[in-house]
N, CA, C and O atoms as a GROMACS GRO file, in nm:
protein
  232
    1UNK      N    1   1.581   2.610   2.557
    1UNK     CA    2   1.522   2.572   2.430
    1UNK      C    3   1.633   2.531   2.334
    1UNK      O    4   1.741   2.592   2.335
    2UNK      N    5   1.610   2.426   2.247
    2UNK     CA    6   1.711   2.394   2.164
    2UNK      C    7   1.699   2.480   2.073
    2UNK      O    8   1.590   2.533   2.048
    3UNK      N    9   1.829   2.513   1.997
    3UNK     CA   10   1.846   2.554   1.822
    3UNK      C   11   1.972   2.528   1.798
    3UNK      O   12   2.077   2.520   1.862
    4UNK      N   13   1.924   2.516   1.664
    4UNK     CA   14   2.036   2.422   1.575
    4UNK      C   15   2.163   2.501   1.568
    4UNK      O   16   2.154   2.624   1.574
    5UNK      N   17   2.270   2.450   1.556
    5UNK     CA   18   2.430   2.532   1.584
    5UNK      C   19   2.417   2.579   1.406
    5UNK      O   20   2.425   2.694   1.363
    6UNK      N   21   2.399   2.472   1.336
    6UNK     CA   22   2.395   2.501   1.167
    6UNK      C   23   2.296   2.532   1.075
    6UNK      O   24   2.189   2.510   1.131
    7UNK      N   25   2.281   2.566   0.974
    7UNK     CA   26   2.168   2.585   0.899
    7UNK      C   27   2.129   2.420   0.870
    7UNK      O   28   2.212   2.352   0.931
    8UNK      N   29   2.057   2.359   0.818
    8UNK     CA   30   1.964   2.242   0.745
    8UNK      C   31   2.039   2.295   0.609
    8UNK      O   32   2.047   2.413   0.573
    9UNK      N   33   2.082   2.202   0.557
    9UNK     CA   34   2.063   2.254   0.409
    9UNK      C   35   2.000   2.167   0.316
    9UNK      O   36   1.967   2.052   0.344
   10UNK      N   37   1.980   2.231   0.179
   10UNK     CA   38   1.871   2.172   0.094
   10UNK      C   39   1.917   2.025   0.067
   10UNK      O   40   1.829   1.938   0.072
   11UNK      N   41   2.000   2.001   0.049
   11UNK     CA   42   1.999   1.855   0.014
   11UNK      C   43   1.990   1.759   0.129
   11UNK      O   44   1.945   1.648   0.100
   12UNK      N   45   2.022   1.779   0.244
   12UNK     CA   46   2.027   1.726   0.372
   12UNK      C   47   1.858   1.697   0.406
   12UNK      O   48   1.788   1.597   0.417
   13UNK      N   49   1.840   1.826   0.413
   13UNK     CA   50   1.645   1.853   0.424
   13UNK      C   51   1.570   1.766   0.334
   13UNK      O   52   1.483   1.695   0.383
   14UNK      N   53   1.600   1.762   0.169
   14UNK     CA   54   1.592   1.706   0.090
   14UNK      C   55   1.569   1.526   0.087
   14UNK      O   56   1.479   1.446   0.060
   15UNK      N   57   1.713   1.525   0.133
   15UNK     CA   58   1.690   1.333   0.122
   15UNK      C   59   1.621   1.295   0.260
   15UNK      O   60   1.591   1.177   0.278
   16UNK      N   61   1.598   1.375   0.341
   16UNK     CA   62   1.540   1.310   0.508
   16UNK      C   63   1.331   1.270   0.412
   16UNK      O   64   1.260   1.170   0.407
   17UNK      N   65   1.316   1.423   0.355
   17UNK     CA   66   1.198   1.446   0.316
   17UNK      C   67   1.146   1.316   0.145
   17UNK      O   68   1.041   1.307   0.081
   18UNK      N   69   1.282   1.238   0.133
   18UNK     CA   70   1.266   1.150   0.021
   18UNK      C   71   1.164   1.019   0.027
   18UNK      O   72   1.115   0.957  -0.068
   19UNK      N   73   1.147   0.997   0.181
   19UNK     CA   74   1.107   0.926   0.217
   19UNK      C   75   0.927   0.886   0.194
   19UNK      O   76   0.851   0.790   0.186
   20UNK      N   77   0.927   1.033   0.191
   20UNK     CA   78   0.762   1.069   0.232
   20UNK      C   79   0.630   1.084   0.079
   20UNK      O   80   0.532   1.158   0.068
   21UNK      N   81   0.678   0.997  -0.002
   21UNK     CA   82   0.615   0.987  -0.118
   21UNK      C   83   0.434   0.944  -0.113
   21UNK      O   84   0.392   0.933   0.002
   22UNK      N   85   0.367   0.929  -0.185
   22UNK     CA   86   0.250   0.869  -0.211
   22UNK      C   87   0.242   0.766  -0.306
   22UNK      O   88   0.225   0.785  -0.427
   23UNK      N   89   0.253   0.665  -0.254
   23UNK     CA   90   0.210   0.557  -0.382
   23UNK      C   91   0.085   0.498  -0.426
   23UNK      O   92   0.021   0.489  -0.321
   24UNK      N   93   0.035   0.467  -0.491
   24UNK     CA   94  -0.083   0.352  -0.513
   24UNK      C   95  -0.094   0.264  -0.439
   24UNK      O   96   0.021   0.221  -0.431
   25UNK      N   97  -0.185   0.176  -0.346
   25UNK     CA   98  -0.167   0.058  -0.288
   25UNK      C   99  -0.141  -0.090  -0.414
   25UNK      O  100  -0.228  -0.093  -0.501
   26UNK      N  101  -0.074  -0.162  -0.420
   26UNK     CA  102  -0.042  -0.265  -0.444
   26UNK      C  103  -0.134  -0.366  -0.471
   26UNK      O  104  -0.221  -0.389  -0.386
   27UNK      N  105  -0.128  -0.442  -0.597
   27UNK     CA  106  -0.228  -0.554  -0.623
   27UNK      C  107  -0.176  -0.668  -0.650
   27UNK      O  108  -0.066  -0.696  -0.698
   28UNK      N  109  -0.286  -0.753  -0.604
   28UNK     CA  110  -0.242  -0.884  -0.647
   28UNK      C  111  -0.353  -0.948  -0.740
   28UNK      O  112  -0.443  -0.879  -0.788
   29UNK      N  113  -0.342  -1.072  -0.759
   29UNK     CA  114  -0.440  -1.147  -0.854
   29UNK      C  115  -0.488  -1.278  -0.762
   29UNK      O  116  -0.428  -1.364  -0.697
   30UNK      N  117  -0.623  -1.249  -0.792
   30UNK     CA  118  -0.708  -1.356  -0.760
   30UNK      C  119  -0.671  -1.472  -0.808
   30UNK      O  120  -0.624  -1.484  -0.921
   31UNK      N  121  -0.695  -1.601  -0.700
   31UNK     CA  122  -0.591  -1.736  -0.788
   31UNK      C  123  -0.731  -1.803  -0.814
   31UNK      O  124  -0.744  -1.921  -0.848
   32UNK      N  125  -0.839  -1.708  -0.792
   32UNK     CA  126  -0.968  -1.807  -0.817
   32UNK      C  127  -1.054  -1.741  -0.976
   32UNK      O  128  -1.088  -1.802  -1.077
   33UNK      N  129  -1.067  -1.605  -0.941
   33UNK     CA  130  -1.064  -1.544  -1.070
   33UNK      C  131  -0.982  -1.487  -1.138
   33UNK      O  132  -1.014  -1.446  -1.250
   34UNK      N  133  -0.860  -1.471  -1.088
   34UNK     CA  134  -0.769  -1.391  -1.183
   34UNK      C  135  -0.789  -1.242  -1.213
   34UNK      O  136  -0.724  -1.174  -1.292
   35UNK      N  137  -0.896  -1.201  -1.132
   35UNK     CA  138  -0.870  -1.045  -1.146
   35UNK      C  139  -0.801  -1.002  -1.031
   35UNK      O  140  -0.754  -1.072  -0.942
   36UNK      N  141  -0.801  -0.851  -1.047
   36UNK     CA  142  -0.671  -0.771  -0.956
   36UNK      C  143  -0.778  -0.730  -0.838
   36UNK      O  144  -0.899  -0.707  -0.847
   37UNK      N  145  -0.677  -0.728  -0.704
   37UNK     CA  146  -0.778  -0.703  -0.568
   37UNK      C  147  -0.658  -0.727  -0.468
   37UNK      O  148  -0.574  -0.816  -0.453
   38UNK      N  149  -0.696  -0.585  -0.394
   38UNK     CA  150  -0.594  -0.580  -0.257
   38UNK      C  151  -0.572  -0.703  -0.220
   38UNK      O  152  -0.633  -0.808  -0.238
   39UNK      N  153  -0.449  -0.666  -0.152
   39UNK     CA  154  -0.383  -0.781  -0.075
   39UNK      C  155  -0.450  -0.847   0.059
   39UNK      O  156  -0.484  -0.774   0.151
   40UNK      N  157  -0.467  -0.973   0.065
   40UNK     CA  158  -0.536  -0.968   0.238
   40UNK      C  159  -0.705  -0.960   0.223
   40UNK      O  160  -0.798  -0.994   0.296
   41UNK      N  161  -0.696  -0.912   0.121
   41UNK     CA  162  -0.909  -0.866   0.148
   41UNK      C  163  -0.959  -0.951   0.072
   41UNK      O  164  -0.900  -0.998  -0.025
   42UNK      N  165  -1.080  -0.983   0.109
   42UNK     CA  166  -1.177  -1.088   0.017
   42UNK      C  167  -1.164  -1.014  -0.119
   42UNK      O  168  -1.153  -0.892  -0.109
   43UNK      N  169  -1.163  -1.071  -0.256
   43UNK     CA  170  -1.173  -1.100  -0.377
   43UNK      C  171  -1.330  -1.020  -0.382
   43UNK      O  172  -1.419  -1.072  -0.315
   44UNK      N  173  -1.364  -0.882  -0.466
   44UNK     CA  174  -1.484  -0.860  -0.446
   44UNK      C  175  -1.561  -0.902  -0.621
   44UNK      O  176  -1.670  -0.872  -0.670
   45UNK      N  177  -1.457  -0.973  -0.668
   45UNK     CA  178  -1.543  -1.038  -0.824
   45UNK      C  179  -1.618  -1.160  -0.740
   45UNK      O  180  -1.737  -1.148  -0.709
   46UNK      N  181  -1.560  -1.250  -0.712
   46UNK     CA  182  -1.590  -1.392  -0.649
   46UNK      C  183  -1.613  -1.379  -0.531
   46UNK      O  184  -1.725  -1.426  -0.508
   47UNK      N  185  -1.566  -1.341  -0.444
   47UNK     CA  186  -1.595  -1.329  -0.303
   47UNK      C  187  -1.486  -1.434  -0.227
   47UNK      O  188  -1.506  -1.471  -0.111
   48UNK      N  189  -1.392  -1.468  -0.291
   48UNK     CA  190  -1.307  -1.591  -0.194
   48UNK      C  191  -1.191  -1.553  -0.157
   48UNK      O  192  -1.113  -1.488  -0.226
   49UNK      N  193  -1.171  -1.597  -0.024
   49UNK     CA  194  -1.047  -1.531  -0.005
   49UNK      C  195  -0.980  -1.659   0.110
   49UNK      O  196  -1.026  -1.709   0.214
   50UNK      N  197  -0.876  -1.674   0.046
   50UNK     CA  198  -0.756  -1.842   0.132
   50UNK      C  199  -0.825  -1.943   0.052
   50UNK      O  200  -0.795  -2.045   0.113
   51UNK      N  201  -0.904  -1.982  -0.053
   51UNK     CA  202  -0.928  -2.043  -0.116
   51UNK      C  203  -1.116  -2.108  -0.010
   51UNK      O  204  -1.175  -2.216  -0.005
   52UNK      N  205  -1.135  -2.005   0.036
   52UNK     CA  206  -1.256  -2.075   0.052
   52UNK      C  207  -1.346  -1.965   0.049
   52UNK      O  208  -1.299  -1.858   0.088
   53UNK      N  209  -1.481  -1.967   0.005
   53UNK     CA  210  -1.591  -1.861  -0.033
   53UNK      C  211  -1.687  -1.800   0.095
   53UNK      O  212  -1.766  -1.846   0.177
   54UNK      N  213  -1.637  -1.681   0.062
   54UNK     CA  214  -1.642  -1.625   0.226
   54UNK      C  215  -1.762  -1.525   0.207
   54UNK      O  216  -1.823  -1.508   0.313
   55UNK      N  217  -1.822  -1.440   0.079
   55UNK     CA  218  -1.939  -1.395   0.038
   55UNK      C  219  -1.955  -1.434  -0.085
   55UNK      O  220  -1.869  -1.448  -0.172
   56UNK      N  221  -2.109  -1.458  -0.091
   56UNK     CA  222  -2.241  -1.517  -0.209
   56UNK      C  223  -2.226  -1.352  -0.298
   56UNK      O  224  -2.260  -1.242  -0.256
   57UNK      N  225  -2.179  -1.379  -0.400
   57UNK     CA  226  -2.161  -1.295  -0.470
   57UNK      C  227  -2.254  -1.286  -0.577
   57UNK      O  228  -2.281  -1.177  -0.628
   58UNK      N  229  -2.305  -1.392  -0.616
   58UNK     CA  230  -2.431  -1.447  -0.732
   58UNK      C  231  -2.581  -1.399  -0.672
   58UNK      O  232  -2.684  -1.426  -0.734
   0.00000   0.00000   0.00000
């Protein structure tokens, strides 16, 4: 079985564990309406997404 020759220490442990945050996902703007909406996904004000209307939103 392995074990470690040294202790881990806190700052070592520390910056490995810096990594592991939670962020908000990221927005962009609609170039058709100009509101904010994930990246990649249909536009759910307008419904368009690559510049062509992909759901009847009206």
């Amino acid at each position: 079985m392995a074990v470690p020759k040294r202790k881990t220490t806190r700052a070592v442990r520390d910056a490995r564990r810096s990594t592991h945050k939670v962020e908000a996902p990221s927005r962009s703007v609609c170039p058709q309406c100009h509101q904010p909406k994930l990246p990649h996904r249909v536009c759910p004000e307008c419904g368009y997404y690559d510049g062509k209307e992909i759901i009847d939103t009206e």
